[in-house]
Each structure stands twice: as C-alpha cells, then as structure tokens.
N, C-alpha and C positions, 0 to 999 in steps of 0.2 A: 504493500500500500504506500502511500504516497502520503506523510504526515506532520503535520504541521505542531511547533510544540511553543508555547507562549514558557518564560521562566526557566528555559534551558541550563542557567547557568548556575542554577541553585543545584545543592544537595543529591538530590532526585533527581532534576531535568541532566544534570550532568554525566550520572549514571545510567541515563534513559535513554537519551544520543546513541551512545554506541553499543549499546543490546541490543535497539532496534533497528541497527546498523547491518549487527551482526546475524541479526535472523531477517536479513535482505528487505527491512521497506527502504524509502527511501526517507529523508527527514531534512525537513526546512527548518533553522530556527528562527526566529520573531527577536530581534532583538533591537533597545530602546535608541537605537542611533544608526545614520546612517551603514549601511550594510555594506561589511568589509572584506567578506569570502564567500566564494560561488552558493555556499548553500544557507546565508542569511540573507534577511528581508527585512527591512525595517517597518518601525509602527513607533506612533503614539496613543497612549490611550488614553493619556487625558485631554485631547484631540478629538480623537476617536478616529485618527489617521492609518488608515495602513497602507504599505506600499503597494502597487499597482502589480499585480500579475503575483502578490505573495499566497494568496487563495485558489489560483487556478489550477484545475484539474485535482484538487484535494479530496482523500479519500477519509481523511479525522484529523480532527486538529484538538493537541493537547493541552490543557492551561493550570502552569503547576504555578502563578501567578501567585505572591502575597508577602507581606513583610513579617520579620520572624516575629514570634508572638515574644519575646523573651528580650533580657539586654536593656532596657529600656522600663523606669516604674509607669504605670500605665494612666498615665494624666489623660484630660478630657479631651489633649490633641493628639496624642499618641494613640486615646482608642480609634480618634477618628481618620489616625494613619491608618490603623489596621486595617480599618472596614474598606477604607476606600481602595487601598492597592490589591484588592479581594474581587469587591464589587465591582468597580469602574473596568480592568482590564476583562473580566465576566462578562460584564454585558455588549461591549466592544464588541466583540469575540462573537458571543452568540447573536448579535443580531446579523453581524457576516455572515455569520454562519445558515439561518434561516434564508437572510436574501440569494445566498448563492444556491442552497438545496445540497449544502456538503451533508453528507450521511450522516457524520459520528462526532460530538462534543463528549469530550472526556474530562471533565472540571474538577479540581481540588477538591476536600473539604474536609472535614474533622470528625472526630467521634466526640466533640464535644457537643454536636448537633445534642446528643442527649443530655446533655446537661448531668449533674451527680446523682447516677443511680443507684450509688450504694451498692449493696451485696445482688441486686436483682440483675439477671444472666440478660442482656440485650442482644437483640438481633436487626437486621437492618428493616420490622414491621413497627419495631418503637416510633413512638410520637417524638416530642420535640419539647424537651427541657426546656430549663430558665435559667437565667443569667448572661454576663456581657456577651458569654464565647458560644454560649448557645443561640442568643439572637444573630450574632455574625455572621454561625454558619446555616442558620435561616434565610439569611439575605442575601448571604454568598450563592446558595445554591436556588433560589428567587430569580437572582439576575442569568444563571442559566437557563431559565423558562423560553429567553426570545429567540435559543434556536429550534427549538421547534418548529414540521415533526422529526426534525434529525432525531437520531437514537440519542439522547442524553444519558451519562452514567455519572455519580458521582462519587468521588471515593473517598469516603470519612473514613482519614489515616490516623492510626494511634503513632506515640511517639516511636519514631524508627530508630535500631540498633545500627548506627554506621560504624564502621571504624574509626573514623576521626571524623570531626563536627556532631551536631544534631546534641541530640540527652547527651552521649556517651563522650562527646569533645567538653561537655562542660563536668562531669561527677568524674571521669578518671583520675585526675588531674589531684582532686580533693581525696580517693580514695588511695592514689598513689602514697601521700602524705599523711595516711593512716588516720582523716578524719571525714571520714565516710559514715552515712550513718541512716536510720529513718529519718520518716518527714511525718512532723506529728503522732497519731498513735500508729500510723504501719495501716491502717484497715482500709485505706483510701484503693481502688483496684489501678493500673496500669496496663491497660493496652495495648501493648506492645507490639513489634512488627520487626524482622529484621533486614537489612537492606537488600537482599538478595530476591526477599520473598516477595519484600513491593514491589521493585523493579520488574520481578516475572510476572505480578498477579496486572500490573499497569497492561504491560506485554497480552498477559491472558487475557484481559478484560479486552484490550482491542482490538485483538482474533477472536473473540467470542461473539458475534452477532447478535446472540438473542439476549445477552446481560446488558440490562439500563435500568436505571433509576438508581438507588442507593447501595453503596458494595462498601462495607466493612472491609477495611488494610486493617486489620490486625490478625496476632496469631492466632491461634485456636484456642488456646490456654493462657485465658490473662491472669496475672497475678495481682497479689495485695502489694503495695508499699514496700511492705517488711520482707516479703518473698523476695521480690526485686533487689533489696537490698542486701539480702544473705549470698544470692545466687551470685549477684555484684563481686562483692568481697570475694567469693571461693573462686572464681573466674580470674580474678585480677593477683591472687595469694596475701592478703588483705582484710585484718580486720574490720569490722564497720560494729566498733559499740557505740557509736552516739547515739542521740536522739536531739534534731532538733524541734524546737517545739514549736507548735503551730501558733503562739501569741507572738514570739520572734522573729518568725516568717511572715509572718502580718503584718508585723511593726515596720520590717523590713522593704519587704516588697510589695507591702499593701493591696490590693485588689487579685493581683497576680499570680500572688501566694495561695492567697484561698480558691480560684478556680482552675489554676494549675497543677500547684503541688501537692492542696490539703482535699482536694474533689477528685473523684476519677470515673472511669464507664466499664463496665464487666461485661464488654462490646466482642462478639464471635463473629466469627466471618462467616455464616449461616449460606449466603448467597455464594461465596466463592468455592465454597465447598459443596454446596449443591450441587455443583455444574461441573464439578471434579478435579478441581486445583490441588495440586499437592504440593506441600508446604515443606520447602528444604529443612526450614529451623521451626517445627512443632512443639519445640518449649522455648522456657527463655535460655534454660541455660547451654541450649545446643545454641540459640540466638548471639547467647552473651559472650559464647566462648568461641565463636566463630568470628563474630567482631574485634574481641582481643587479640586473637592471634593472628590477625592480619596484619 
C-alpha cells in the first residue's frame, strides 16, 4: 500500500517508517517544513495547508500527531497545547481525507479515553470516563469523524516499553540509582504495550481491512503499579523499596500526577486478539526484559 504517516519523527512514527518499509508499502512522510527528501511532503496544520500531490493515489494515511503528555506541569496553556496538537492536525487530516475518498485513517489515541477504572477489566465496548485526558481523547478521536466513510481505527495506546525514551527513558535512569520505587499505594493498573508489539499491531491493524473503530495497544496482561515496579527492578538487577507518595506527586506535578501516575485503565486488547494478533511480549516482564536488553 501506498501510506501516508502525519508524526513520523516521534517515538513510534520512527519505528513505523521502516517496518512498513520492510514488509514493502510504500511511505510518504508529512512533515512541518518545506520537504527535503524524495519521500516527504510538506503541510501545515495550523493552516490547514498540505502540499499539492502529498495525498495522491493514497491507500491510508497515519496520524501519530500530538505533544508529549509529560515534561511540562500542566497549566491552563499547556493543557491547551495538548488538545490542540491532537485535534487541529486530526481534523486536517481527516477532512482530506473524506474529500479525496482515501480508504483508511488510522489516528492516535489513548487508553485514557477511559478515564480510572480501577480494578474493572476494560475492553474497547467501554464508555468514556472523566477527566482532563479522558475529554482529550474524546475530542481527539471526535475530530477523526470528518473522514468518513473511510474505515476509521483508533488506537488507544497504553504506555509503550521502548528501549530508550517513552516511560522507560524517564524510571531507568532513577532505578539505575537505586531509587526506584511505587507510585502511591501500587493498586493504580498500567497498561502497558511493548515497542515491538505496537509497531506490528499498527502494521496489523493496516493489513486488516475489516478492524475500525477502537483497538486497545496494550498487552494482554496489565499490571498494578506495584507489579510494574517489582518486575522493573528484577529486569534492571535493582532494588525499588520506595514508595512515593501520592500527596508528593500532587504537590509536585499537580494535575498530572493524579491522572497519570496515581489513575490507571485495566485496558485488554479484546479487539486485536479477536482477529488473531499475537503478541511477541504477552507479559510485562518478557516486555520489560526485552527493552532492557536492547
């Protein structure tokens, strides 16, 4: 196929280039300045500019589009960074999308669509929580409505096991240094995903034709907090006796803390497994000990 990817240069879109390279589509990437090698295009999205002949003959176009949720305490213009480099490149995208009659939008989004569900086992038939990052990714995945009837998928990604960057560039670093530890009491879940598995389920989902609407990126077996952190430590040879505590993390990182680190979703890939995905890293700790040793 012939596929178009918004956010290339991120994490994901980086690692997505060349696997769908290597099992022969072809890939244009979309990127925010004039275009400097045969297989990029330029666009603006706060324009809503794209280059002329970047959409032609497109058989899906990817959009791993959005600024990192982290790095940053989450003031009333930061969240409105957030939403915006989410939504605004989203709807770009998809109303192209609709007016040309390209088949396949394949858009970002989060497992945080559910908002904290506690110990309750979610699949992608859940409703739609509350709070900041649960409205986000309501309206993140809203503005993918205008390409329609393209097959729309979205894929609410738990946090991914890279080797370096993502969760695992920010807690090594600290675990290295022996002050590794939970996050409030441990019971919060972690949906996790490891870089391997997104990158083929991205892959799967755009070779699959008949999968759209909501597809859970996470592993099959999410963990608590505290699991994540044991599993951590043994992977790394590394204790993690802290604990820090969730008034600290509040105090700290304010907003952030509490629907990032101290909330979680107990989110199963129901849909990818359906359909008959197999999951290279089916715990965390084949996840965690595959990202380490890389």
């Amino acid at each position: 196929m012939r596929v178009v990817i918004a956010g290339s240069s991120g994490l994901l879109g980086s690692h997505l280039v060349p696997a769908l390279r290597h099992a022969r589509h072809e890939v244009i990437r979309l990127v925010r300045r004039a275009a400097q090698a045969p297989d990029e295009r330029g666009w603006d999205p706060g324009s809503g500019e794209i280059e002329a002949g970047a959409l032609d003959g497109v058989d899906a176009v990817i959009n791993l589009c959005g600024a990192p949720l982290g790095g940053k305490r989450w003031t009333a213009e930061r969240k409105r960074e957030l939403l915006r480099s989410r939504t605004r490149p989203t709807a770009v995208l998809a109303e192209a999308i609709g007016e040309r009659g390209i088949p396949t939008l394949i858009n970002a989004s989060g497992v945080d669509f559910y908002g904290d569900t506690g110990g309750r086992l979610i699949t992608e038939t859940a409703g739609p929580g509350s709070g900041f990052l649960a409205d986000l990714c309501q309206r993140w995945e809203a503005a993918a409505d205008a390409a329609r009837p393209a097959r729309v998928v979205r894929l609410r990604t738990g946090p991914v096991l890279s080797p370096s960057g993502g969760l695992l560039g920010q807690l090594k670093p600290l675990f290295s240094l022996m002050l590794g530890g939970r996050l409030g009491d441990g019971t919060q879940y972690m949906p996790w995903i490891s870089l391997d598995d997104e990158i083929a389920a991205i892959r799967f989902v755009l070779e699959s034709q008949e999968i759209s609407g909501p597809v859970n990126m996470t592993g099959p077996e999410p963990v608590t907090n505290a699991e994540f952190t044991r599993a951590l430590g043994e992977a790394l040879g590394r204790p993690a006796p802290w604990v820090i505590p969730g008034f600290a993390m509040r105090g700290v990182l304010g907003e952030f803390a509490q629907e990032v680190a101290l909330t979680g979703q107990r989110a199963v890939p129901a849909v990818l497994e359906e359909h008959g995905f197999t999951f290279q890293h089916p715990t965390v700790r084949s996840a965690l000990g595959a990202a380490v040793s890389a």
